[in-house]
DRENPA-87269 format. One record per residue: x, y, z of N, C-alpha, C in turn. Coordinates in steps of 0.2 Angstrom, whole numbers, plus 5000, padded with zeros to 4 digits. Example, Ala and Ser with C-alpha at 12.3 -4.5 7.8 and 13.67 -1.06 7.14 Angstrom:
2
506649725039506249785039506649845039506449895035506849955036506450005039
// end
This chain:
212
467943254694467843314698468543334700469043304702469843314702469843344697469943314691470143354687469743434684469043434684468943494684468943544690469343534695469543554701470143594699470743544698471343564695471243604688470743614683470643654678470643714679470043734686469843784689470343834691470843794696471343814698471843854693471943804687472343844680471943894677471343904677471143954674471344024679471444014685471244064691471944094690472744034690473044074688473344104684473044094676473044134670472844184670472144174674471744244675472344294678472644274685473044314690473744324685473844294682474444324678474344354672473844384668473444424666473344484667472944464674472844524678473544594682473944534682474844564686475144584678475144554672475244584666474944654665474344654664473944724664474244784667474244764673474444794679475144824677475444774674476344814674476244844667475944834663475844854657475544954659475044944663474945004662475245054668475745034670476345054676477045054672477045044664477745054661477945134661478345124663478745184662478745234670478445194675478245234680478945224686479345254689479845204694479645234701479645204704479745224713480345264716480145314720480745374720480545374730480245354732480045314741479945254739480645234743480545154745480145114751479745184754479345164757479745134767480245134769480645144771480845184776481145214772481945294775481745334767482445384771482245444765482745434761483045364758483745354756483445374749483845434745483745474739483345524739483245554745483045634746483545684751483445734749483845774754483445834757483345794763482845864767483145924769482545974769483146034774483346054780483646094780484346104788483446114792483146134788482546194792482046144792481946104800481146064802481345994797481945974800481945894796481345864799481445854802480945824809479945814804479945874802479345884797478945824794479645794794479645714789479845654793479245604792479245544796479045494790479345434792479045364789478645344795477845324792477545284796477145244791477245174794476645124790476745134782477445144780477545134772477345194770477145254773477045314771477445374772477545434768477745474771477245524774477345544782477145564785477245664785476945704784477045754783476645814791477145814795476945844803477245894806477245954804477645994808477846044803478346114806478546174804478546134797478846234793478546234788479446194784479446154779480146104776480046064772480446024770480346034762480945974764480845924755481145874753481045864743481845854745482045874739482145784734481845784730482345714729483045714725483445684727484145664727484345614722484045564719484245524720484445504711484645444710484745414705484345424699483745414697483145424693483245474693483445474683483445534680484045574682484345534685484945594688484745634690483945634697483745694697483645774695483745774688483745804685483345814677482545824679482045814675481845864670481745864663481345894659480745894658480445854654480145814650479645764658479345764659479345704665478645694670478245654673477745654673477945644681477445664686477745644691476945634696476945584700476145574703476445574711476045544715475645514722475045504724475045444728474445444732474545484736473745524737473945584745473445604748473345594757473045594759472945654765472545714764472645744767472045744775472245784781471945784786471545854785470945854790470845924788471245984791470946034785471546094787472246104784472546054780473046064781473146074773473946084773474246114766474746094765474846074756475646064755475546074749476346034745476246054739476946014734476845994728477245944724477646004721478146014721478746064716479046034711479046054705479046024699479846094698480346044693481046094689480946144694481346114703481446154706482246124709482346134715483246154716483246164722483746114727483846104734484046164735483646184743483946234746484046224752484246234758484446224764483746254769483546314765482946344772482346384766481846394768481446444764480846394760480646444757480046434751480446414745480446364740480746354735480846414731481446434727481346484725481246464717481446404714481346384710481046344707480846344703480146314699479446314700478746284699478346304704478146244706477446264711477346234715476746194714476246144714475646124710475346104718474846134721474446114728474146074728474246064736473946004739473646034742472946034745472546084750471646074748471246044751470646014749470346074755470646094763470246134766470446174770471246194769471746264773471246294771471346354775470946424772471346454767472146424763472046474758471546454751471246504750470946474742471046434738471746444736472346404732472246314734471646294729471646204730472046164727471846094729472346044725472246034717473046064713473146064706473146124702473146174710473246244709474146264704474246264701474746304698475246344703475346364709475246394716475446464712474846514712475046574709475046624702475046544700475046564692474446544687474346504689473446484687473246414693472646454696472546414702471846394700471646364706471146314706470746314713469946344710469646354715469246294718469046264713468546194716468946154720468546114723468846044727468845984724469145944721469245864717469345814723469345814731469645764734469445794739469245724745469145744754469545724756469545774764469945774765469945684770470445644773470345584777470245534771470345544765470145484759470845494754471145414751471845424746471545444740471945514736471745514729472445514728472345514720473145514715473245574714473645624714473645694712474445664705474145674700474745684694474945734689475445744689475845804686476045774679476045824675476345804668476745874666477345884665477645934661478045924653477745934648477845944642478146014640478646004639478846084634478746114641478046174637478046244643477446224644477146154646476346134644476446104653476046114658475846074663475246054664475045974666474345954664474345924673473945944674473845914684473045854683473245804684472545784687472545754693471845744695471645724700471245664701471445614700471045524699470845514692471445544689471445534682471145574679470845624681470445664680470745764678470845784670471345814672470845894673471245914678470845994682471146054682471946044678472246114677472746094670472646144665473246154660473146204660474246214662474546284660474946274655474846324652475146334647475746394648476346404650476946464651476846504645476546544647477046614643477546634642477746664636478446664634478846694639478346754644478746804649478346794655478646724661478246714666478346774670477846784672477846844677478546854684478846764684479246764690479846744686480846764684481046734680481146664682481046644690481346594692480846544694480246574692479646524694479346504685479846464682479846454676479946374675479646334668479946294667480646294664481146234667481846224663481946154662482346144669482246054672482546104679482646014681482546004689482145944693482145944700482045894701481345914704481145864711480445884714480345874720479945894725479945884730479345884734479245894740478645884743478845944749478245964752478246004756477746014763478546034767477746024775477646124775477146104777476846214775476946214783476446204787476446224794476246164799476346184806476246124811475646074811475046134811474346104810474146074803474846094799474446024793474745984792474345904791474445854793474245814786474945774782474645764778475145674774474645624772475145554768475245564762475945554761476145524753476345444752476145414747476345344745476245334739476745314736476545264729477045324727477545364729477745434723478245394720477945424713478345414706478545454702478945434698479145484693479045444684479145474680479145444673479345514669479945464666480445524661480145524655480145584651479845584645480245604639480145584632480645604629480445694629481245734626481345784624480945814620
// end
């Protein structure tokens, strides 16, 4: 009995080493861009830093309307090719939004690159994996009070948004986007507080660089 005790055991942790192999296997190529911490490798703006808090390993998203740019090392924040996700958990009502091949600014609406929505029950129309303006998305993929993965993929002029793996938006660019600077190039990404009353979690954000 000892010994097939002690078997058990081995078998449980080949299983466990297996299962943590899998695991990184299907997490290759993904890098952490919040250390779960501080904001060491973002740069928020002058306008409603405050907007942003760490709580409980999350980024907490509370207050006026501002915006976090990432900064940091990865990629030399400055993306092409690049896939980029989070867990996100919204409160009702409220809005935000992931920016993709966009560019630090001090105050304002980003002006560059677009934006891909976070939003299950604001009143604007515009929901999560909306395009924000350029091809949006009227259904709802996600509640509000529960974590989904919202993931980004930009290819060329191709953007693929899913929603728990589930993909709910491809845009395809036109040769002449309607906006010159709401286009794809490269750049980096960020997150966004919209207004006071929306109240919103990030965790798990990653990126993944892709070849040219």
């Amino acid at each position: 009995m000892k010994y097939l005790g002690l078997f058990a055991v081995a078998l449980l942790f080949v299983g466990c080493a297996k299962d943590a192999s899998t695991s990184q296997k299907k997490e290759k190529g993904w890098v952490s861009i919040f250390n779960g911490k501080n904001f060491d490798g973002w740069k928020l703006t002058d306008e409603s830093p405050g907007t942003f808090t760490v709580e409980d390993g999350t980024i907490k998203v509370a207050g006026p309307r501002a915006h976090m740019f990432y900064d940091g090392p990865v990629g030399n924040h400055d993306f092409k090719n690049f896939a980029f996700k989070a867990d996100i958990k919204t409160m009702p009502g409220a809005n935000s939004g992931m920016f993709i091949h966009t560019a630090y600014q001090p105050e304002g609406w980003p002006a560059k690159g677009y934006e891909i929505q976070v939003n299950q029950s604001h009143t604007d129309w515009r929901k999560t994996g909306s395009v924000y303006s350029f091809q949006d998305v009227k259904e709802v993929y996600a509640k509000d009070g529960e974590w989904y993965t919202e993931e980004i993929e930009v290819q060329g002029k191709r953007v693929t948004v899913k929603v728990n793996g589930k993909v709910i938006n491809d845009y395809m660019e036109p040769a002449e986007p309607k906006d010159a600077q709401k286009r794809l190039s490269r750049g980096t990404v960020a997150l966004q507080g919209h207004d006071p009353k929306s109240v919103i979690y990030y965790k798990n954000v990653m990126v993944k660089v892709l070849p040219d």
